[in-house]
C-alpha positions as CSV (number, residue, x, y, z in Angstrom):
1,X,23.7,26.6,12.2
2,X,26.1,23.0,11.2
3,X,24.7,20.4,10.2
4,X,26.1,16.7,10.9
5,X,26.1,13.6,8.9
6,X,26.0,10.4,10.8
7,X,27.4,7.6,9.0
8,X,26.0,4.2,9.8
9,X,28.6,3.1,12.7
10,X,28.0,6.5,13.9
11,X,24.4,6.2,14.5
12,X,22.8,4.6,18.0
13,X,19.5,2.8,18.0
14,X,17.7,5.1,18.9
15,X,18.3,7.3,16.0
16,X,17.2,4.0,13.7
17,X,14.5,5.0,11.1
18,X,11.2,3.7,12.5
19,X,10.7,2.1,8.9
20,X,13.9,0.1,9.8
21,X,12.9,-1.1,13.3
22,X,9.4,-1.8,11.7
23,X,10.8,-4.0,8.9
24,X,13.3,-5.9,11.7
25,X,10.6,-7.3,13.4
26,X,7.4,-7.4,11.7
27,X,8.9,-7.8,8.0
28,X,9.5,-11.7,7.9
29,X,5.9,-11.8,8.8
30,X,4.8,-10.4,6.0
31,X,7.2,-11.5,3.4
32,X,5.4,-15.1,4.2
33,X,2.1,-14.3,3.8
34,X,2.9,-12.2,0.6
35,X,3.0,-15.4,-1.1
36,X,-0.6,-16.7,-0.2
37,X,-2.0,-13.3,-0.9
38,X,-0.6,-13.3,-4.3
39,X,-1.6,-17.0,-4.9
40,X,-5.1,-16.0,-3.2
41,X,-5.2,-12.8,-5.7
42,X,-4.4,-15.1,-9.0
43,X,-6.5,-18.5,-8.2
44,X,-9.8,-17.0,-6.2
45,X,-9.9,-13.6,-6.6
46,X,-9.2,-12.9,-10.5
47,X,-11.3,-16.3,-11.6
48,X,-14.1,-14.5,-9.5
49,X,-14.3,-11.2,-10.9
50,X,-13.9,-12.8,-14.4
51,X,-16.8,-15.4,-13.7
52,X,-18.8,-12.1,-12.6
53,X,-17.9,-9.9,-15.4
54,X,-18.7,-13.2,-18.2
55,X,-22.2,-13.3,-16.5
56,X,-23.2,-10.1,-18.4
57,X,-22.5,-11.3,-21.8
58,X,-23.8,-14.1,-24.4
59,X,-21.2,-16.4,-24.6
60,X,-21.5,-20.2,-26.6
61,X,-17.8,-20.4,-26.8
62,X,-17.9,-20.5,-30.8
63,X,-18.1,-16.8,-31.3
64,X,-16.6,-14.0,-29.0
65,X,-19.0,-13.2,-26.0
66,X,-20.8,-10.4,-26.7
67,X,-22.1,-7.8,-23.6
68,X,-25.6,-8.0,-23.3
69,X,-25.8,-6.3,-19.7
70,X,-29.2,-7.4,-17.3
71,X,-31.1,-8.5,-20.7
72,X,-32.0,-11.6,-19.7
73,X,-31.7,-14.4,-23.2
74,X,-33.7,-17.7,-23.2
75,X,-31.5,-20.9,-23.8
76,X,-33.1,-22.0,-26.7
């Protein structure tokens, strides 16, 4: 059994990885929106899950917070 090598000139279209056709036609498409979902990510999502996370703990910003879980602390 031989085996063949194409090189690149050698090879038609139709023998063009499907990643490669992919990436020719839909790639610009997401190479756009990659920079909204990353500034979507940093500015809504992350401030979000901090927001949520800070919500379990006693925090007076003098002193560290400190996790306090569902115990629910009176203001004064």
């Amino acid at each position: 059994m031989a085996t063949s090598t194409l090189t690149q000139q050698e090879r038609t279209p139709k023998e063009e990885s499907w990643f490669r056709r992919w990436l020719s036609k839909e790639g610009s498409a997401y190479a756009f929106l990659s920079g909204y979902a990353l500034m979507f990510i940093i500015f809504i999502v992350v401030p979000v899950l901090v927001a949520f996370l800070l919500s379990f703990t006693f925090f007076d910003t003098i002193q560290p917070p400190s996790f306090i879980g569902l115990k629910i602390t009176s203001p004064c």
